[in-house]
VOLO-574487 format. One record per residue: residue number from 1; residue in three letters; y, x, z of N, C-alpha, C in turn. Coordinates in nm, 4 decimals, m for minus. Layout:
residues N
+-----+--------+----------+----------+----------+----------+----------+----------+----------+----------+----------+
! num ! residu !   nnorth !    neast !      nup !  canorth !   caeast !     caup !   cnorth !    ceast !      cup !
+-----+--------+----------+----------+----------+----------+----------+----------+----------+----------+----------+
! NUM !    Ala !        Y !        X !        Z !        Y !        X !        Z !        Y !        X !        Z !
...
+-----+--------+----------+----------+----------+----------+----------+----------+----------+----------+----------+
//
This chain:
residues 153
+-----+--------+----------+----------+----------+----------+----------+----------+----------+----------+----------+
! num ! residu !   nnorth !    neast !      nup !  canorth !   caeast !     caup !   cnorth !    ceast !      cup !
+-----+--------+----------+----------+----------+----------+----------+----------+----------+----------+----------+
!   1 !    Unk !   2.1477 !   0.8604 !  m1.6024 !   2.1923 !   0.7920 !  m1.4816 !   2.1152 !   0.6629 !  m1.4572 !
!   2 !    Unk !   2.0806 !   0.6211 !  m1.5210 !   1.9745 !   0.4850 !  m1.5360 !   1.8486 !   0.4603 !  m1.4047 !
!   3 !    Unk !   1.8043 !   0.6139 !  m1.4115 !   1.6972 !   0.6270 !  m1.3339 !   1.7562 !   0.5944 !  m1.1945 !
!   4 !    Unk !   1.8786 !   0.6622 !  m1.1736 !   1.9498 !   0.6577 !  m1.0259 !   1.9731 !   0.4990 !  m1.0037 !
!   5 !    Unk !   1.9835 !   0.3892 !  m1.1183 !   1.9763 !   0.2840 !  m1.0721 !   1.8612 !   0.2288 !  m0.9915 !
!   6 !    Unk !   1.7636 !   0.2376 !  m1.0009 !   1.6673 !   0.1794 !  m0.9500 !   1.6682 !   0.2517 !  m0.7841 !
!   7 !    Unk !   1.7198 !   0.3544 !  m0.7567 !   1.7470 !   0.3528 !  m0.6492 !   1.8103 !   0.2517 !  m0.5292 !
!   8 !    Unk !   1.9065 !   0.1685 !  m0.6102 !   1.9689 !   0.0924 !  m0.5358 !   1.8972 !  m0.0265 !  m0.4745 !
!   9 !    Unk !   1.7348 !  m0.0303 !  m0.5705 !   1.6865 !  m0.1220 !  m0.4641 !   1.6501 !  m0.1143 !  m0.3502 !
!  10 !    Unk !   1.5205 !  m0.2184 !  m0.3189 !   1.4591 !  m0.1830 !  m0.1691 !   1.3262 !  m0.1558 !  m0.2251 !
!  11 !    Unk !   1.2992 !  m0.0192 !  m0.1112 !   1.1505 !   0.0635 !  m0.1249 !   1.0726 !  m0.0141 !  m0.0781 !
!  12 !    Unk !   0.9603 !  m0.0213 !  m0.1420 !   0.8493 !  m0.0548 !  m0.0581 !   0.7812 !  m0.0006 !   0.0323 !
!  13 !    Unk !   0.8198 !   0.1904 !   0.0257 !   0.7999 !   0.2596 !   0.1504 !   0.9134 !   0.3678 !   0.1613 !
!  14 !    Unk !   0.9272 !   0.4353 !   0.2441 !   1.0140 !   0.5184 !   0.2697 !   0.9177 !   0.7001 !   0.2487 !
!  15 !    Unk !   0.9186 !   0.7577 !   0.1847 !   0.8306 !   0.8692 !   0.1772 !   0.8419 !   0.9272 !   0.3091 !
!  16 !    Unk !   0.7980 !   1.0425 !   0.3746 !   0.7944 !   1.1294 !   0.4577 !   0.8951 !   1.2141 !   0.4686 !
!  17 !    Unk !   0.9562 !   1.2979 !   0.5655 !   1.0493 !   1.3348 !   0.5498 !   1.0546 !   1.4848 !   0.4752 !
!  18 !    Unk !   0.9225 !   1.5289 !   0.5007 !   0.8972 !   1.6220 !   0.3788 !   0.9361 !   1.6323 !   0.2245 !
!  19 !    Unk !   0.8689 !   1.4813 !   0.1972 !   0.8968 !   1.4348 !   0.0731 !   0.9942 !   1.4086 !   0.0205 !
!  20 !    Unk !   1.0603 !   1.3387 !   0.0908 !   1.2245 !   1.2960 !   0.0911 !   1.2722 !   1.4733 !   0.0636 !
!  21 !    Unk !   1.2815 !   1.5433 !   0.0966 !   1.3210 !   1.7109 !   0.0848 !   1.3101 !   1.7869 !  m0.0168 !
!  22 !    Unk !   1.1778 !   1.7538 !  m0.0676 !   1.1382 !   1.7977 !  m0.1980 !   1.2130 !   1.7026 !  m0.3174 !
!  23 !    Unk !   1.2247 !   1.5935 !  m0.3068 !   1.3108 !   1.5185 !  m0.3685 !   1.4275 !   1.5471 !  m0.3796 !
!  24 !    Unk !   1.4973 !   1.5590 !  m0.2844 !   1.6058 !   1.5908 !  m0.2606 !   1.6529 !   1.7154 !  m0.3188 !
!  25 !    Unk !   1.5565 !   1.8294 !  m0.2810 !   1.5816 !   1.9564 !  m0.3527 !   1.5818 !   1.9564 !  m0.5337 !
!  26 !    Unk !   1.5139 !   1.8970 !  m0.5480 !   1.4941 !   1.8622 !  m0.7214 !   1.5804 !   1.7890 !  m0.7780 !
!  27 !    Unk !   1.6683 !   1.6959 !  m0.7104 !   1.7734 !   1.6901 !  m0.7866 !   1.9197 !   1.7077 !  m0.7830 !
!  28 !    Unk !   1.9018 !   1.7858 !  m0.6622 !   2.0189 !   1.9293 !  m0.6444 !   1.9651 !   1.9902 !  m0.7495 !
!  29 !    Unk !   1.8543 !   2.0470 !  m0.8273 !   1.8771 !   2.1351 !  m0.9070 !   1.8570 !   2.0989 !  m1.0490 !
!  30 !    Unk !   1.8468 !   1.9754 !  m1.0733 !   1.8389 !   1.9329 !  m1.1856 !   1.9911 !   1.7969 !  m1.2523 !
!  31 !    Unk !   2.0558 !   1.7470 !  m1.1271 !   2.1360 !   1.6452 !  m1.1531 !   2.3339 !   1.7196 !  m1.0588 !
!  32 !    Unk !   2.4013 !   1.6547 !  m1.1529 !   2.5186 !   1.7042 !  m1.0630 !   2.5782 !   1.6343 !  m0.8772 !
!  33 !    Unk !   2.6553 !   1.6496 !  m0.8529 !   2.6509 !   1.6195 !  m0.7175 !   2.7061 !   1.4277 !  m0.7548 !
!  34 !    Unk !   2.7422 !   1.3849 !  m0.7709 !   2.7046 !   1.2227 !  m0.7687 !   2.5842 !   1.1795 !  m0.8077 !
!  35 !    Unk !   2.5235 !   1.2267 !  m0.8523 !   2.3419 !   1.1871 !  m0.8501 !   2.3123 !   1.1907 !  m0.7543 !
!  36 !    Unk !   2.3443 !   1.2963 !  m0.7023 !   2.2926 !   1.3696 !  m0.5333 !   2.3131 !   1.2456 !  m0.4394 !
!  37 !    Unk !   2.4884 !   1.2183 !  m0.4331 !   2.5271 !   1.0839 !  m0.3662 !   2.4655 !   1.0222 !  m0.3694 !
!  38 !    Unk !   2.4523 !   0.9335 !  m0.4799 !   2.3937 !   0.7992 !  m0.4996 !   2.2250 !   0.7920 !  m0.4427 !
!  39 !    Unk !   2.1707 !   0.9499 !  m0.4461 !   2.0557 !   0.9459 !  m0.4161 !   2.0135 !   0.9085 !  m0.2440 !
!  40 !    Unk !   2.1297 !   1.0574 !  m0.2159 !   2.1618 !   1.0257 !  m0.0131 !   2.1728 !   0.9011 !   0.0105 !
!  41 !    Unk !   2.2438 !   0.7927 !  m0.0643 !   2.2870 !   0.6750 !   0.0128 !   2.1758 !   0.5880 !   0.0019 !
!  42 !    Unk !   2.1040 !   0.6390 !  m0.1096 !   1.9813 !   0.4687 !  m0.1107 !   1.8400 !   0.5080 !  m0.0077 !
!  43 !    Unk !   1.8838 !   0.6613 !   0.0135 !   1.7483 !   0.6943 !   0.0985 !   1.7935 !   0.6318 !   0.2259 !
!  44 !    Unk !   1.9497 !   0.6884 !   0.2839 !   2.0009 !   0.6359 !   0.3889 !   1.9798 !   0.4747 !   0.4316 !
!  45 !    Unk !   2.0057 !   0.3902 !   0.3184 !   2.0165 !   0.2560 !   0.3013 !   1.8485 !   0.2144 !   0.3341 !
!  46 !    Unk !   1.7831 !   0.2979 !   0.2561 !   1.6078 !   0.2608 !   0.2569 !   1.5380 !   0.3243 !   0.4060 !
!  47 !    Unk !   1.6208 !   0.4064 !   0.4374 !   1.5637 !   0.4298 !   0.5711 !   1.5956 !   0.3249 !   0.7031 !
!  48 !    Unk !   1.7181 !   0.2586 !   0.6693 !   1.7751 !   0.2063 !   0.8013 !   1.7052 !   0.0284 !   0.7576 !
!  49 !    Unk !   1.6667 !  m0.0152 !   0.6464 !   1.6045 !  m0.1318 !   0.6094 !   1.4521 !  m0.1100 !   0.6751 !
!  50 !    Unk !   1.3673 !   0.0050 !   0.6380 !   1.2452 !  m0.0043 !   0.6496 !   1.2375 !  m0.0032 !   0.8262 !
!  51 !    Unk !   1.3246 !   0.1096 !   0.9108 !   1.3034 !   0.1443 !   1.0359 !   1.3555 !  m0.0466 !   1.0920 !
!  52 !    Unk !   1.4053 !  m0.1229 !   1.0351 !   1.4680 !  m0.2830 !   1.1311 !   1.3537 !  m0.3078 !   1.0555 !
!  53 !    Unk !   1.3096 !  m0.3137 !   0.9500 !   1.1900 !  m0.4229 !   0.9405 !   1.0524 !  m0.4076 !   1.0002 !
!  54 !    Unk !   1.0059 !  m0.3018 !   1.0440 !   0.9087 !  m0.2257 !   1.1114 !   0.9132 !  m0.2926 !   1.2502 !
!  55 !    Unk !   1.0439 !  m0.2591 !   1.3246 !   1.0606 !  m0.2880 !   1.4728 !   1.0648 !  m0.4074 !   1.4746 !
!  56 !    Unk !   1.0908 !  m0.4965 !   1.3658 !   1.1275 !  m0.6400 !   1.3843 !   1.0045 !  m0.7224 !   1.4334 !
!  57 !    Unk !   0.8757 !  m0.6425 !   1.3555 !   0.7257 !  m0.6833 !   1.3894 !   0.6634 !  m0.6784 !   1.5648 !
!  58 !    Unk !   0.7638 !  m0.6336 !   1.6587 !   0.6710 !  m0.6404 !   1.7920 !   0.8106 !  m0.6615 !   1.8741 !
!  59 !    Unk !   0.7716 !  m0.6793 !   1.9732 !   0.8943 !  m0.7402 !   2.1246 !   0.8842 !  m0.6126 !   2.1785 !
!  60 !    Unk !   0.9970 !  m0.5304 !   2.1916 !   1.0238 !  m0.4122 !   2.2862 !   0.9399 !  m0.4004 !   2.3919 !
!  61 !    Unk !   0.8843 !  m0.3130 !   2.4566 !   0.8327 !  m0.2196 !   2.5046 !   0.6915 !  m0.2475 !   2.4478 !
!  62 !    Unk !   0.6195 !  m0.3278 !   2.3577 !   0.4937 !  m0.3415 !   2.2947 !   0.3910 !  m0.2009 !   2.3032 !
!  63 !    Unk !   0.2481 !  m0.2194 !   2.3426 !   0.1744 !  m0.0657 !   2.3137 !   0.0961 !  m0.0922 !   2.1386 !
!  64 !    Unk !   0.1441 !  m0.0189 !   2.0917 !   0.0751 !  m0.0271 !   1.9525 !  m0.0461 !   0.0789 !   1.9112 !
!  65 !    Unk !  m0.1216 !   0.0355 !   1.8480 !  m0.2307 !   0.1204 !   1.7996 !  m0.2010 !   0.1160 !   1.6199 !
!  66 !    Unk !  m0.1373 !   0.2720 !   1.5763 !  m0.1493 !   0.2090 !   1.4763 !  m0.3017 !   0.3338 !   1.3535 !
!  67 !    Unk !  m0.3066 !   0.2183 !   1.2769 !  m0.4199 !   0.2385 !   1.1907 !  m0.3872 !   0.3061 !   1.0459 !
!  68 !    Unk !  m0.3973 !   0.4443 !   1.0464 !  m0.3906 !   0.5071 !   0.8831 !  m0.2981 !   0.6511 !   0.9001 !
!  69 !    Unk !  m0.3140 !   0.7173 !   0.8870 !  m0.2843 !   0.8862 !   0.9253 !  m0.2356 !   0.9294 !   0.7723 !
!  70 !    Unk !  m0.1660 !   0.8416 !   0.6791 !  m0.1646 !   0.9291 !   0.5531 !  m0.0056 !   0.9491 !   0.5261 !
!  71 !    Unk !   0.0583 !   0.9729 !   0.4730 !   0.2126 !   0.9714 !   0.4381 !   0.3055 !   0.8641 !   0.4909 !
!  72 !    Unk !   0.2699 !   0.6939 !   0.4552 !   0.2938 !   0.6516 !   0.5524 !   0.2586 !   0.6012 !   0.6633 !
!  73 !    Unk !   0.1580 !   0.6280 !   0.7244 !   0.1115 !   0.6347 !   0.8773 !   0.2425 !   0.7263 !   0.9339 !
!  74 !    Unk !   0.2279 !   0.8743 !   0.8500 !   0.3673 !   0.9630 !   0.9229 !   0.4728 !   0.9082 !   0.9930 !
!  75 !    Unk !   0.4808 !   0.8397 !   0.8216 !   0.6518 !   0.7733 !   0.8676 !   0.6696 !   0.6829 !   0.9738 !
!  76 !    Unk !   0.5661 !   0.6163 !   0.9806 !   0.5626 !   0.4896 !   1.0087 !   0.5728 !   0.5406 !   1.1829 !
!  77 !    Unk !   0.4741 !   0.6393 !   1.1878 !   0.4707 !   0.7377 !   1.3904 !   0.6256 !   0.7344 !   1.3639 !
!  78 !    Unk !   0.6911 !   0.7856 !   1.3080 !   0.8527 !   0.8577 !   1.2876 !   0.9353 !   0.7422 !   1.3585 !
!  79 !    Unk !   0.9173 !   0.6570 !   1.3077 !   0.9822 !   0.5046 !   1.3279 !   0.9530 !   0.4629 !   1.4524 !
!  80 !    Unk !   0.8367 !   0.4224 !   1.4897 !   0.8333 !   0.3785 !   1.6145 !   0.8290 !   0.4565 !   1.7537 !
!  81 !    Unk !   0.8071 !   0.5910 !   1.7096 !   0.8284 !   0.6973 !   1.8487 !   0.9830 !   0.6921 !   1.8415 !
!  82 !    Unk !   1.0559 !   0.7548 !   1.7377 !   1.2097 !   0.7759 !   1.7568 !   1.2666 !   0.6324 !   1.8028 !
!  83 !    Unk !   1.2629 !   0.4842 !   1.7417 !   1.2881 !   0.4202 !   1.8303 !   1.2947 !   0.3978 !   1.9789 !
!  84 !    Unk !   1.2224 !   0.4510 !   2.0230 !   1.2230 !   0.4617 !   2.2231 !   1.2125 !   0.3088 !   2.2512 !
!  85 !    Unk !   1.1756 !   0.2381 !   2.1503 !   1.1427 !   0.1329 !   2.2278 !   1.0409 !   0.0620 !   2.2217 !
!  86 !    Unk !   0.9399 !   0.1419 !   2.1826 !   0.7549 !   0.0820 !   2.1626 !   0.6569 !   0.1840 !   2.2335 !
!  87 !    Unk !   0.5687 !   0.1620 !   2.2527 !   0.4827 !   0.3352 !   2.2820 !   0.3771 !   0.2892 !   2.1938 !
!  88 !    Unk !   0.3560 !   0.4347 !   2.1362 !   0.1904 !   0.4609 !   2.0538 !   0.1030 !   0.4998 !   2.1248 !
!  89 !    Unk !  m0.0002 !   0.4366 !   2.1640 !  m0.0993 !   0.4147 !   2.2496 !  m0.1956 !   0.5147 !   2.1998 !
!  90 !    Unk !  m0.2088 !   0.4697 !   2.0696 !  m0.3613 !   0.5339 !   1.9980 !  m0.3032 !   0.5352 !   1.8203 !
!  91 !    Unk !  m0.3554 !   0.5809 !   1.7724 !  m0.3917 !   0.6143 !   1.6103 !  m0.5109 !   0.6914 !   1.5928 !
!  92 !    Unk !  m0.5392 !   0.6057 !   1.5076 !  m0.7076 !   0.5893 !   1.4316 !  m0.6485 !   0.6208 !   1.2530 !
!  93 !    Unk !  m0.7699 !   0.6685 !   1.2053 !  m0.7825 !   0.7075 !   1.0686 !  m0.9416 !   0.7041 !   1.0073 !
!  94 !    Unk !  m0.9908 !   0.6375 !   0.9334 !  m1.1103 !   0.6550 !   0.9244 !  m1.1642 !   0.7918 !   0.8656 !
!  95 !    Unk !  m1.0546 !   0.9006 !   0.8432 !  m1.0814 !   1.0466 !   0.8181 !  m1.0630 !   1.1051 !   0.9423 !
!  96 !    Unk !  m1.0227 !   1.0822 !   1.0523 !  m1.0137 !   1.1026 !   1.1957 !  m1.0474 !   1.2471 !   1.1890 !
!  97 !    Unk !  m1.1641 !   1.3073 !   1.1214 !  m1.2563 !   1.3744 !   1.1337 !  m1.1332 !   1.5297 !   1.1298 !
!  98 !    Unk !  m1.1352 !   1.4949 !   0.9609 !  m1.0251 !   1.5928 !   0.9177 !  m0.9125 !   1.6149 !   0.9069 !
!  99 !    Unk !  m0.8080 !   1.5097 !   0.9945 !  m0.6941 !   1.5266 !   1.0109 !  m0.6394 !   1.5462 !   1.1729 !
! 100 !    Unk !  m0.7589 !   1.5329 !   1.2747 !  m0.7206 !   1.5704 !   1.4060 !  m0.6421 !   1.5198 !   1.4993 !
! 101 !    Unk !  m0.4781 !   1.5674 !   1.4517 !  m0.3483 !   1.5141 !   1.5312 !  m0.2294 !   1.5419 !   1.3932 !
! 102 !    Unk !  m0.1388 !   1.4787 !   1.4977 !  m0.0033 !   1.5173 !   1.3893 !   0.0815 !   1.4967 !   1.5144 !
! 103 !    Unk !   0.1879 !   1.5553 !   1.5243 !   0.2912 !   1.5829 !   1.6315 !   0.2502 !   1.5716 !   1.7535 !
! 104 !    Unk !   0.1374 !   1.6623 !   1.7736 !   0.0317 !   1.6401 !   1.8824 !  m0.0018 !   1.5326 !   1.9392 !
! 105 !    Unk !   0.0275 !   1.4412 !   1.8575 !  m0.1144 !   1.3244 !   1.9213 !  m0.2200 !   1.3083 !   1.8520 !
! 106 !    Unk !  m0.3480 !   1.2943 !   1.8943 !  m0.4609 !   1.2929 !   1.8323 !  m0.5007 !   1.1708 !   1.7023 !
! 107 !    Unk !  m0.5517 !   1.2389 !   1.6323 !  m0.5924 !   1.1321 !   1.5231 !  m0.7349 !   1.0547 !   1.5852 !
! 108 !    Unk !  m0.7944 !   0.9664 !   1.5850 !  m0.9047 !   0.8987 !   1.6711 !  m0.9793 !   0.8116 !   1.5580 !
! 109 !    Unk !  m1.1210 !   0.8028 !   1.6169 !  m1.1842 !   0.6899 !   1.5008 !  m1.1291 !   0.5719 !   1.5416 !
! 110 !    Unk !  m1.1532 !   0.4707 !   1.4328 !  m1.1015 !   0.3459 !   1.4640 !  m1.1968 !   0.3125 !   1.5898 !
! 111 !    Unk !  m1.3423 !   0.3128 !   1.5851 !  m1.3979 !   0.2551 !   1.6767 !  m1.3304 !   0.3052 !   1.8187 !
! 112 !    Unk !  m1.3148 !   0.4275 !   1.8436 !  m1.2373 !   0.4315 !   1.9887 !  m1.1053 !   0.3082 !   1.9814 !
! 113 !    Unk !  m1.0626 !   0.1539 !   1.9064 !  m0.9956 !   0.0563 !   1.9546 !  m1.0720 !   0.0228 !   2.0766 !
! 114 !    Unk !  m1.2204 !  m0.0548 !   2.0803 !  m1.2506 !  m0.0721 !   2.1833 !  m1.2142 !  m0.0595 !   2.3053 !
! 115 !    Unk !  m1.1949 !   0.0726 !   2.3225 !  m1.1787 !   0.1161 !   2.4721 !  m1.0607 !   0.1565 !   2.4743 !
! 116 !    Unk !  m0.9641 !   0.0651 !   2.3975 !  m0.7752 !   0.0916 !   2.4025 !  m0.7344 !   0.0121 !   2.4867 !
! 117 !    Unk !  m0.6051 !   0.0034 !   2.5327 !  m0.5527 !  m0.1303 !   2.5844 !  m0.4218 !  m0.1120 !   2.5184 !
! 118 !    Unk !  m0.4369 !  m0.2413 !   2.4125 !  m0.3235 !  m0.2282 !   2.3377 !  m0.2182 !  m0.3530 !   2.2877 !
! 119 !    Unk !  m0.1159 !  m0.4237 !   2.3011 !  m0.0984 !  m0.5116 !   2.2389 !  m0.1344 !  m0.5656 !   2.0785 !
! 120 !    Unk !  m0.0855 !  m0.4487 !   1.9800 !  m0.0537 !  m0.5057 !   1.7982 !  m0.1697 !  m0.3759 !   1.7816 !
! 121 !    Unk !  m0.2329 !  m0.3714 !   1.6721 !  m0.2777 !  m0.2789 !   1.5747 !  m0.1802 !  m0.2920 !   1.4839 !
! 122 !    Unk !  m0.1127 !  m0.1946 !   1.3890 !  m0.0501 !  m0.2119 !   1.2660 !  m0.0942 !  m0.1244 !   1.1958 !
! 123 !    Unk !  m0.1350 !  m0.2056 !   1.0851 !  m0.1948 !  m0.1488 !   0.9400 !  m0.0828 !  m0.0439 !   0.8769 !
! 124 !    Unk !  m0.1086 !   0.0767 !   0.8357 !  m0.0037 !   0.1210 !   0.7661 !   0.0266 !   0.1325 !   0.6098 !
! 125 !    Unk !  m0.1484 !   0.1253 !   0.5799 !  m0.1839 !   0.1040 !   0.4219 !  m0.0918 !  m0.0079 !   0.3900 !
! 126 !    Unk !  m0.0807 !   0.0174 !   0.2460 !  m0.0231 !  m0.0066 !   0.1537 !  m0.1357 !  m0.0588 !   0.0069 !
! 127 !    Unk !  m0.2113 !  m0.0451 !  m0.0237 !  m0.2729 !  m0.0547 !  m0.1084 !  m0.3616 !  m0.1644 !  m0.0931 !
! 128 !    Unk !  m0.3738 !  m0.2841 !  m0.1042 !  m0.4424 !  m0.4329 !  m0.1113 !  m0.6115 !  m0.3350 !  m0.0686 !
! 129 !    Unk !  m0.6936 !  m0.3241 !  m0.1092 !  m0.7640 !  m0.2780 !  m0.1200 !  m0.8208 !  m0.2389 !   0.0162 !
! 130 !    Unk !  m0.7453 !  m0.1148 !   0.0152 !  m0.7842 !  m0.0564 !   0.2019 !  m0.7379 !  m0.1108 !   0.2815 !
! 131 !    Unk !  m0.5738 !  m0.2186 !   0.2727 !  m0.5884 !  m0.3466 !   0.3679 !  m0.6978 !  m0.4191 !   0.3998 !
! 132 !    Unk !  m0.7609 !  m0.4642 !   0.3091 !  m0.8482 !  m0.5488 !   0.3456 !  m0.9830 !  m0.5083 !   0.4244 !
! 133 !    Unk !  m1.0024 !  m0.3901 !   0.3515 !  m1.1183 !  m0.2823 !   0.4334 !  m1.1045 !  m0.2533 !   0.5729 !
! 134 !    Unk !  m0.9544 !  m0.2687 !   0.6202 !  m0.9213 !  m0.1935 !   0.7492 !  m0.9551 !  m0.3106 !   0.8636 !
! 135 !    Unk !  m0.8603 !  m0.4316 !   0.7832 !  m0.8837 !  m0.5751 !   0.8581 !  m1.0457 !  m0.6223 !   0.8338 !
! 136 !    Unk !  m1.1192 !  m0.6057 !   0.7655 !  m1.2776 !  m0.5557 !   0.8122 !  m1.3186 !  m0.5382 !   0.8984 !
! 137 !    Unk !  m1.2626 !  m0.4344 !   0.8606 !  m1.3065 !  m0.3019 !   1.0076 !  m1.2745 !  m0.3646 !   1.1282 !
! 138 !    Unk !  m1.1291 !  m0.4259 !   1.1821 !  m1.1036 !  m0.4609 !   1.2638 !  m1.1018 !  m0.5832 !   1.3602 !
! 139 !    Unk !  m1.1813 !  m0.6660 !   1.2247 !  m1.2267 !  m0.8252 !   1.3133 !  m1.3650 !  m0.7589 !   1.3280 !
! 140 !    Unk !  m1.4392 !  m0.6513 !   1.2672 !  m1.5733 !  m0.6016 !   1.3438 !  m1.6037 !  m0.5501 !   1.4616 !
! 141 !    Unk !  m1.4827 !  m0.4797 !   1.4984 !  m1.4659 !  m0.4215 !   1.6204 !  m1.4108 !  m0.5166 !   1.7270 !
! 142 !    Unk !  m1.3508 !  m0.6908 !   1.7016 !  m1.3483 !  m0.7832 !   1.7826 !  m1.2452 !  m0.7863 !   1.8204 !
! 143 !    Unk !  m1.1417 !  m0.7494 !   1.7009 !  m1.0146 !  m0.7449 !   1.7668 !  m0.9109 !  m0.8808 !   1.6969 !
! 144 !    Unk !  m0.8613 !  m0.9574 !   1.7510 !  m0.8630 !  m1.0668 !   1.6996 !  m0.7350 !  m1.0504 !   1.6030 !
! 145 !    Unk !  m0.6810 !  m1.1517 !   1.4919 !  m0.6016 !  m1.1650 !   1.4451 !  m0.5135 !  m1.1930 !   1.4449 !
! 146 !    Unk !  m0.4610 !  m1.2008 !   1.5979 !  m0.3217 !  m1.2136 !   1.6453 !  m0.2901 !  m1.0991 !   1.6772 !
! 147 !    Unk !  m0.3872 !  m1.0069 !   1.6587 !  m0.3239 !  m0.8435 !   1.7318 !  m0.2890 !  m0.7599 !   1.6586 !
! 148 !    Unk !  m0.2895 !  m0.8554 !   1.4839 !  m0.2934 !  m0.7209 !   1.3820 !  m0.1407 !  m0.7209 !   1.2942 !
! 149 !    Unk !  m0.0785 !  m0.6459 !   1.3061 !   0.0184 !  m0.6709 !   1.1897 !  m0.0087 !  m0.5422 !   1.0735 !
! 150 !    Unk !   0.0590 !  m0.6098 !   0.9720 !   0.0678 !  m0.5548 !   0.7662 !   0.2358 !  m0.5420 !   0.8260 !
! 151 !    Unk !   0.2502 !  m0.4204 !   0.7366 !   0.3468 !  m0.3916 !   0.6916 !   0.4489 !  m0.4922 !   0.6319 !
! 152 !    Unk !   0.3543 !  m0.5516 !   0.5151 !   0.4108 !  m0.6237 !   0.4163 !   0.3035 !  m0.7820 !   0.4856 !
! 153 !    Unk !   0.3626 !  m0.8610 !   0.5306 !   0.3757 !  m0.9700 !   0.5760 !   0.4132 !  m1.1009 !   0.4983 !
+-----+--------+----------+----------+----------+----------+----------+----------+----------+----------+----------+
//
């Protein structure tokens, strides 16, 4: 039961809802049904923290471009389309190439920002590393640093 503690904190991301499923399924078949509970409630709890701290980053009706197509890029589309109160303008991936679209909107190179009209870019990475690579990328393309938000702030 130990492990189920650490549930009770706060995620640093919320997995996909795929993922969340496969999770979910594994310990339906490995833990009894109060594992299960305790598990539903911290995803519940971690979903409704990450979706207010996300929206908290832009002023309603904002056009966002956001940057990173990987698990949480997913989530992150999940969040701000189901909200109804932002629009996704554009998403860029610097694999653009090989990931296309996802819930039929197109995946795009970053360089098509240029020719966006967008309020925020938001980074979706997670990893120090390709943050910094992305915000690179994106004072190269002339997009200033009031337009960019991190996740983690």
């Amino acid at each position: 039961m130990d492990v189920f503690c650490a549930l009770t904190l706060r995620w640093n991301y919320v997995p996909a809802p795929n993922e969340l499923e496969q999770y979910t399924n594994l310990i339906h078949e490995k833990y009894d049904a109060h594992c299960l509970a305790v598990y539903d409630a911290a995803v519940q709890r971690n979903i409704y923290w990450h979706k207010r701290d996300v929206l908290t980053l832009f002023p309603e009706g904002a056009k966002i471009a956001l940057y990173g197509a990987g698990a949480q890029g997913e989530h992150i589309f999940h969040v701000l389309f189901d909200s109804g109160r932002l629009f996704i303008v554009k998403w860029v991936d610097r694999n653009y190439a090989d990931l296309r679209s996802y819930n039929g909107m197109e995946i795009c190179s970053p360089d098509s920002l240029k020719d966006t009209v967008f309020d925020y870019v938001l980074v979706t990475a997670m990893r120090t590393g390709v943050i910094l690579e992305i915000y690179d990328n994106l004072r190269t393309l002339g997009i200033p640093f009031a337009k960019i938000r991190f996740l983690e702030e």
